[in-house]
C-alpha positions as CSV (number, residue, x, y, z in Angstrom):
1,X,104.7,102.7,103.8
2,X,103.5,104.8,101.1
3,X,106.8,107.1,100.9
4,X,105.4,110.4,101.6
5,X,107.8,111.0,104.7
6,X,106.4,114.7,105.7
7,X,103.6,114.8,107.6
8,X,102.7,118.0,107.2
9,X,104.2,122.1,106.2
10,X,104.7,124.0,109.3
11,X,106.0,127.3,107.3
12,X,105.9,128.3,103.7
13,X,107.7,131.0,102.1
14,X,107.8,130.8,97.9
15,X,111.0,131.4,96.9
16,X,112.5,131.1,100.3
17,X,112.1,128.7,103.0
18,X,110.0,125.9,104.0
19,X,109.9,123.7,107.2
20,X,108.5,120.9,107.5
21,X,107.7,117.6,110.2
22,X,107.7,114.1,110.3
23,X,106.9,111.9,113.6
24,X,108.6,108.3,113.4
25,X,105.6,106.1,114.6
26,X,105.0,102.5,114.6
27,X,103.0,102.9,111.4
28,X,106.8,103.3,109.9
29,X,107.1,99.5,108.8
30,X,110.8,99.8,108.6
31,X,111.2,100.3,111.9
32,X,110.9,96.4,112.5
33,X,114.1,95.8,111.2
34,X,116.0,99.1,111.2
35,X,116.7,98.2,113.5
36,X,114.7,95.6,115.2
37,X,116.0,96.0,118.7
38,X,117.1,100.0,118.0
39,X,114.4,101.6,116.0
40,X,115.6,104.1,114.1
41,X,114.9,106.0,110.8
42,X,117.5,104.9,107.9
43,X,119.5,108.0,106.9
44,X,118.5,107.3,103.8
45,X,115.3,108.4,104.6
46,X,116.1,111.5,106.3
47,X,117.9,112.7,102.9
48,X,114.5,111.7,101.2
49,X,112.5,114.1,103.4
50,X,114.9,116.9,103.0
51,X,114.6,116.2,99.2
52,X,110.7,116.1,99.8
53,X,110.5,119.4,101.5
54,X,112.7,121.0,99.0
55,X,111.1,119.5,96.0
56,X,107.4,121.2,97.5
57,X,109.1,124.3,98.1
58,X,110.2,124.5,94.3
59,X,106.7,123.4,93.2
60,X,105.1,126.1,95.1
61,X,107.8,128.1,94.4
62,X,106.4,127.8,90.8
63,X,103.0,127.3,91.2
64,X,103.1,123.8,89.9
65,X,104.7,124.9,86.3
66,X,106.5,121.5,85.5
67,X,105.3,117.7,86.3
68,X,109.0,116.2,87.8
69,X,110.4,118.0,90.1
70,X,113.9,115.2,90.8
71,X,116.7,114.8,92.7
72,X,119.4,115.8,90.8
73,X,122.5,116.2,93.4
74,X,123.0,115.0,96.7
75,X,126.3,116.9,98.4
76,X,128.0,117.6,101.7
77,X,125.6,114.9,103.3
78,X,126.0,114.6,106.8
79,X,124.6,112.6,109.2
80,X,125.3,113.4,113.0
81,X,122.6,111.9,115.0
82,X,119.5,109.2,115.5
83,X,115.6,110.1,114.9
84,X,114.2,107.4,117.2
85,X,110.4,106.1,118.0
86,X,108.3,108.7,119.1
87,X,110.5,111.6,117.8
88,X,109.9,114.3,115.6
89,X,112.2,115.4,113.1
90,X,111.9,119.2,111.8
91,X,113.1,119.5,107.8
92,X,114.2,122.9,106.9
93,X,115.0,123.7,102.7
94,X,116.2,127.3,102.0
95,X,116.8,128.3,97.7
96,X,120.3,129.3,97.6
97,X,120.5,129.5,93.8
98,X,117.6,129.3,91.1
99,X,119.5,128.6,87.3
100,X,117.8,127.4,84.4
101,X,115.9,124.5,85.7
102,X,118.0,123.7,88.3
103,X,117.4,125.0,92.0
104,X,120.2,124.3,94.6
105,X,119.5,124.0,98.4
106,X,120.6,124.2,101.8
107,X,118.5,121.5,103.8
108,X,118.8,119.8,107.3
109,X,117.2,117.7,109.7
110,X,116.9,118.5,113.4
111,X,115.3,116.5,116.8
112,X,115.2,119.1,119.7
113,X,117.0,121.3,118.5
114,X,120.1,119.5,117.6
115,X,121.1,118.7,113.7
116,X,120.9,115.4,112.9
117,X,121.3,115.4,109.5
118,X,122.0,117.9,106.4
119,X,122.7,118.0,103.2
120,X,123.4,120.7,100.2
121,X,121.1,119.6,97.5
122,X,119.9,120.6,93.5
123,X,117.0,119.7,92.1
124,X,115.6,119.6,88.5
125,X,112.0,120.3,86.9
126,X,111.0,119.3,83.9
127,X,108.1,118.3,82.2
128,X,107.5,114.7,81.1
129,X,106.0,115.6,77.8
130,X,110.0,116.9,77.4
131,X,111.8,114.5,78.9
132,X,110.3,111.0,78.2
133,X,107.5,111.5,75.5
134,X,106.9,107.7,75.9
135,X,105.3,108.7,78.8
136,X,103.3,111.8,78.3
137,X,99.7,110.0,78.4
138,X,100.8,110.2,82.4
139,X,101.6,114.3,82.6
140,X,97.9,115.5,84.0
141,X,97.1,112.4,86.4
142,X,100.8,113.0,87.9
143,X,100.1,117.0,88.2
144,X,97.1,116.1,89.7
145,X,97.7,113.9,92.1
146,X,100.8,116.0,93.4
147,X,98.7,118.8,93.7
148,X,96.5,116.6,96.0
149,X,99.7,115.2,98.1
150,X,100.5,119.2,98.5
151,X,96.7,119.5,100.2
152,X,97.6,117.1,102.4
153,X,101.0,118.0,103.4
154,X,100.1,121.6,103.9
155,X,97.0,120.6,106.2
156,X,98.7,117.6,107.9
157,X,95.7,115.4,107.3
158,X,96.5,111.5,107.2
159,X,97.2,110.1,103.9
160,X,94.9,107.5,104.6
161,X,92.3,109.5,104.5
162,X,92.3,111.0,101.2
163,X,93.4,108.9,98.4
164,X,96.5,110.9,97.5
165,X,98.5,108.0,94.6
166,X,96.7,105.2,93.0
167,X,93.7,104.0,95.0
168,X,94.9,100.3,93.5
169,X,97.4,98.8,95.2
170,X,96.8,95.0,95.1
171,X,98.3,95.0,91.5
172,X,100.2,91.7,91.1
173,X,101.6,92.3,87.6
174,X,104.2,94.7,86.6
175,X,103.7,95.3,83.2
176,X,102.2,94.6,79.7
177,X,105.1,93.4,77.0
178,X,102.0,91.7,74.9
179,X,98.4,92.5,74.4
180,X,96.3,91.1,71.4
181,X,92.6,92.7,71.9
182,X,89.7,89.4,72.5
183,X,93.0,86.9,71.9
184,X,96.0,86.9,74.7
185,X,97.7,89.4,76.4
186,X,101.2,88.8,78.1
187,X,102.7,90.5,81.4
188,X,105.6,90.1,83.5
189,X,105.8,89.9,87.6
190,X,109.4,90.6,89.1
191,X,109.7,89.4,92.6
192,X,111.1,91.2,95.1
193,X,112.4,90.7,98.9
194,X,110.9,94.3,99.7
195,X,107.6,92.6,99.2
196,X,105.5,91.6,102.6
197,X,104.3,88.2,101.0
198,X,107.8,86.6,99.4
199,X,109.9,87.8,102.8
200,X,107.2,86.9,105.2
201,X,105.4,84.1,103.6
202,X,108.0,81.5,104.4
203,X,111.1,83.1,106.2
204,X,114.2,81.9,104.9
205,X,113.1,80.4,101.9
206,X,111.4,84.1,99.7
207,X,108.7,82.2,97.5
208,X,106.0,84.5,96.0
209,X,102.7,82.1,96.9
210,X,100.9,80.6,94.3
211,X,97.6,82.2,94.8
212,X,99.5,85.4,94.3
213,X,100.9,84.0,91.0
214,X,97.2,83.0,90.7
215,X,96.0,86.4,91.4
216,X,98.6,88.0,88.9
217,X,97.3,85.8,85.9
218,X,93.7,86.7,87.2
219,X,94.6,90.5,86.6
220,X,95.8,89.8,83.0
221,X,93.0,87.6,82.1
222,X,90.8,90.5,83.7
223,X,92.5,93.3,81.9
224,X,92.1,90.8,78.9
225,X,88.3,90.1,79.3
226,X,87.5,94.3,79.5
227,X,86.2,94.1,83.4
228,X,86.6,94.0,87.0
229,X,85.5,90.4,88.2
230,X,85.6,87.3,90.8
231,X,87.3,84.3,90.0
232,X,87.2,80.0,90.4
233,X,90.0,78.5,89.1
234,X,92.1,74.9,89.2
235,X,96.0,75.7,89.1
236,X,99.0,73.1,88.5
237,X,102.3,74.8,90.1
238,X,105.8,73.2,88.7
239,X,107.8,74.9,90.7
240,X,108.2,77.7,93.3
241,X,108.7,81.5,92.1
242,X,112.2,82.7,94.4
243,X,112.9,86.4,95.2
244,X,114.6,87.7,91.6
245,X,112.6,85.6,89.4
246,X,110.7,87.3,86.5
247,X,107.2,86.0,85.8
248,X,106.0,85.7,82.4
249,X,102.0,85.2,82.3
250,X,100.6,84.6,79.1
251,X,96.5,84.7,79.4
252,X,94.3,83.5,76.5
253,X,91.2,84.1,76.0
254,X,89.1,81.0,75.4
255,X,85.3,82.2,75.6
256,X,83.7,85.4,76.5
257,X,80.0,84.9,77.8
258,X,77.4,87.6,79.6
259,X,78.2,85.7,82.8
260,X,82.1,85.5,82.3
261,X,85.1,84.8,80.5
262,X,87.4,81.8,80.4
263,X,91.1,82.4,81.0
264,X,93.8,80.2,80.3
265,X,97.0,81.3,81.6
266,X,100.6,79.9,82.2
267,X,103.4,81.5,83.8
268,X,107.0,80.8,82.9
269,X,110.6,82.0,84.5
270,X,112.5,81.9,81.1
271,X,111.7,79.0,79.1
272,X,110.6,76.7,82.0
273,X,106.8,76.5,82.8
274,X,106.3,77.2,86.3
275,X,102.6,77.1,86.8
276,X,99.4,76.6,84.7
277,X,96.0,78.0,85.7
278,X,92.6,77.9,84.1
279,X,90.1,80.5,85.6
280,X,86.6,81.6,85.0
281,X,86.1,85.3,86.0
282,X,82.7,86.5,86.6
283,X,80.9,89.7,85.6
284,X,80.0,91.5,88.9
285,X,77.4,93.6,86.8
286,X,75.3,95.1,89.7
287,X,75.6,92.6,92.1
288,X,76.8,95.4,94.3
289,X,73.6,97.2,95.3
290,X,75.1,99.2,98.2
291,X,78.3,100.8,96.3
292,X,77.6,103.3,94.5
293,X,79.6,104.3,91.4
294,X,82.7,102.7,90.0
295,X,84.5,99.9,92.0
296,X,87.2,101.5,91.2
297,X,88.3,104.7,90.2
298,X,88.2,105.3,86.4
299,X,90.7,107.8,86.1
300,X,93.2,106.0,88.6
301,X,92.1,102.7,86.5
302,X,93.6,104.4,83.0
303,X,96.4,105.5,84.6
304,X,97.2,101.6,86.0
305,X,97.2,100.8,82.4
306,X,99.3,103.3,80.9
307,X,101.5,102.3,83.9
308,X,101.4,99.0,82.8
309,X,102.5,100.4,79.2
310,X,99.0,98.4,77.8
311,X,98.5,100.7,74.9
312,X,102.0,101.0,74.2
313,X,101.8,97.2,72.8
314,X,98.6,96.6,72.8
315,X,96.8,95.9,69.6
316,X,93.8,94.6,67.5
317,X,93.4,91.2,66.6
318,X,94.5,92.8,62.6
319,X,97.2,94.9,64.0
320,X,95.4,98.4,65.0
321,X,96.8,100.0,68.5
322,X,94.1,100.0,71.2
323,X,91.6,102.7,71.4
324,X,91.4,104.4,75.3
325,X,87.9,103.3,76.5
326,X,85.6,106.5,76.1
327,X,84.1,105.7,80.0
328,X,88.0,105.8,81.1
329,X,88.8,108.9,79.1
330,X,85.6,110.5,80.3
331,X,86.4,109.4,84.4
332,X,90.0,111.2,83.2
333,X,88.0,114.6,82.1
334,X,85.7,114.8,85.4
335,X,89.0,114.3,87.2
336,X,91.0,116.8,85.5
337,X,88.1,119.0,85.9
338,X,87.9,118.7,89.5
339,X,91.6,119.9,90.2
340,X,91.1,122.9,87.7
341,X,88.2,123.9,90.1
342,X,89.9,123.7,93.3
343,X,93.3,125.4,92.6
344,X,96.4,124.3,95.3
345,X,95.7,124.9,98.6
346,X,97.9,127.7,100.0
C-alpha cells in the first residue's frame, strides 16, 4: 500500500470543487484483516481520501505555490455506511472559506449514491523552507514528486507504472544519528508490527529476521563505503530483535579496495549487543551490461539520504560536514529540470 487512496480526478474546478474515485480492490492489503472475514475500508481511510481530494484541490487551487499542503482540522466526521470489495467510493471537496493559509472544506464520501462518510475539514499550506528549515534540502524533490502524483491522479494511470515517491523502498535503516566520512557511520532501525516481515515472519512471536538486521548493517556499511554493492558476510545473532525494539548499527570501515570494502558492524538494543556481522560488499562497476544508467535513481538516491538526515551529522574524519556528491547534485538538476519543462498536467 503506497497511501495514495484516489485513483484518479473525475472533475476539477480551481477554487471550487473537485471529485474524485477510489475502487477497494484486493491490491488494498488491509483488507486481509479489516476485516478478514468482512472486508471493508477503515474509516480512517475514508477521512484520508476526503483530505487527499481536498488537499489536490487547494494545490491546484494555487498552482502548486507552497510544498505542505496538511491536515490541520478534522470536524463534524461522520461515518454512516461500509465501502466494501469491489465498490467504488466517489470523494467530493467543495472550498467554503479561503483565510490566510488556511482553507476550510465541506467533503464526503458516497457508494451509489448514498453518503457513507463526511467530514468538515481545514487544511494548511506552508512551505517547508518556513516551517522546518532543518529540512529545506527536501522542498524541490517534494514539489516535484507531488506534481508527478497530481499527473497521475488526474489521468488515473496506475501508480505502479510511473514511479510517483521514492523508487527505493527496500531501505532497512531509518536514519543516520552518526557518520564519520572513510571511518564508521551509526543508524538506528525501529521495528514495527505494520511491517510484512516482523508480523508475518513468525506469527505470534514479531521478530525482525536476521538477514534483515543483516541487510540494515549492509545499507550503512554501503552508504559508508560511497556505493551501491553485493554482499558475503558471516553474522553472530545474540538475541532476537521484538516489535518496538530500536536497532542501533554501528558499521566500521576496515579496508577499502577497487574490488570492495570490508564492513564491520554490530547492532545493539540499548546497551546489550544483539548481533555482530562482518561483510564484504563488492563494487558492481559495470558488471551490469544490459542496464543502462544508474541503478538507481540519483536524485531519489540524495533525497534517501537527506531523509536519513546523513549530512545533518555527517562529517570528515577532522570534523568538516559532508560535501553533497557533485553526480547526486547533478542527477538533482536534470530532475528539477525535467518538471520545469513539463508544467502540471491540467
Amino acid at each position: 500500500m503506497r497511501f495514495r487512496l484516489l485513483d484518479r480526478i473525475t472533475q476539477l474546478e480551481p477554487g471550487k470543487r473537485i471529485e474524485a474515485v477510489k475502487q477497494l480492490t484486493q491490491a488494498d492489503g488491509y483488507l486481509e484483516d479489516h476485516f478478514p472475514r468482512f472486508p471493508i475500508m477503515p474509516g480512517v481511510l475514508m477521512l484520508e481520501a476526503m483530505y487527499q481530494a481536498a488537499a489536490w484541490l487547494v494545490r491546484k487551487t494555487e498552482n502548486f505555490a507552497h510544498s505542505v499542503v496538511m491536515l490541520q482540522d478534522a470536524r463534524n466526521i461522520k461515518f454512516s455506511g461500509f465501502v466494501k470489495l469491489g465498490q467504488t467510493l466517489v470523494v467530493t471537496a467543495e472550498i467554503k472559506k479561503q483565510e490566510g493559509g488556511e482553507t476550510s472544506l465541506v467533503t464526503q464520501g458516497t457508494v451509489d449514491g448514498r453518503v457513507v462518510a463526511s467530514a468538515r475539514l481545514t487544511v494548511a499550506v506552508f512551505q517547508l523552507a518556513d516551517r522546518f528549515p532543518e529540512w529545506v534540502a527536501g522542498q524541490d524533490y517534494l514539489m516535484r514528486k507531488m506534481r508527478q502524483q497530481f499527473g497521475r491522479v488526474m489521468s488515473g494511470e496506475p501508480e505502479a507504472a510511473v514511479n510517483v515517491g521514492l523508487s527505493m523502498r527496500w531501505l532497512w535503516i531509518d536514519r543516520f544519528v552518526e557518520f564519520v566520512r572513510g571511518e564508521r557511520a551509526v543508524a538506528i532501525k525501529n521495528v514495527s508490527l505494520t511491517e510484512e516481515p516482523v508480523s508475518e515472519y513468525l506469527p505470534g512471536f514479531p521478530v525482525l529476521p536476521s538477514s534483515l538486521v543483516m541487510e540494515g548493517l549492509a545499507w550503512a556499511g554501503g552508504i559508508l563505503a560511497n556505493d551501491q554493492r553485493r554482499f558475503q558476510e558471516q553474522a553472530v545473532f545474540h538475541r532476537p530483535a521484538f516489535a518496538g525494539d530500536q536497532l542501533r548499527y554501528t558499521a566500521v570501515l576496515e579496508g577499502l579496495e577497487p574490488e570492495g570494502a570490508f564492513i564491520r558492524g554490530t547492532s545493539h538494543i540499548g546497551d546489550e549487543l544483539q548481533a555482530e556481522v562482518d561483510i564484504f560488499l563488492a563494487h558492481l562497476g559495470d558488471r551490469f551490461e544490459d542496464v543502462e544508467g544508474d541503478l538507481i535513481d540519483p536524485a531519489d538516491m540524495l533525497a534517501t539520504l537527506r531523509l536519513w538526515r546523513l549530512y545533518d551529522v555527517g562529517r570528515t574524519a577532522s570534523g568538516e560536514p559532508l560535501d553533497v556528491a557533485e553526480r547526486l547534485l547533478e542527477g538533482e538538476r536534470q530532475a528539477q529540470a525535467v518538471v520545469e519543462r513539463d508544467q502540471p498536467i491540467t
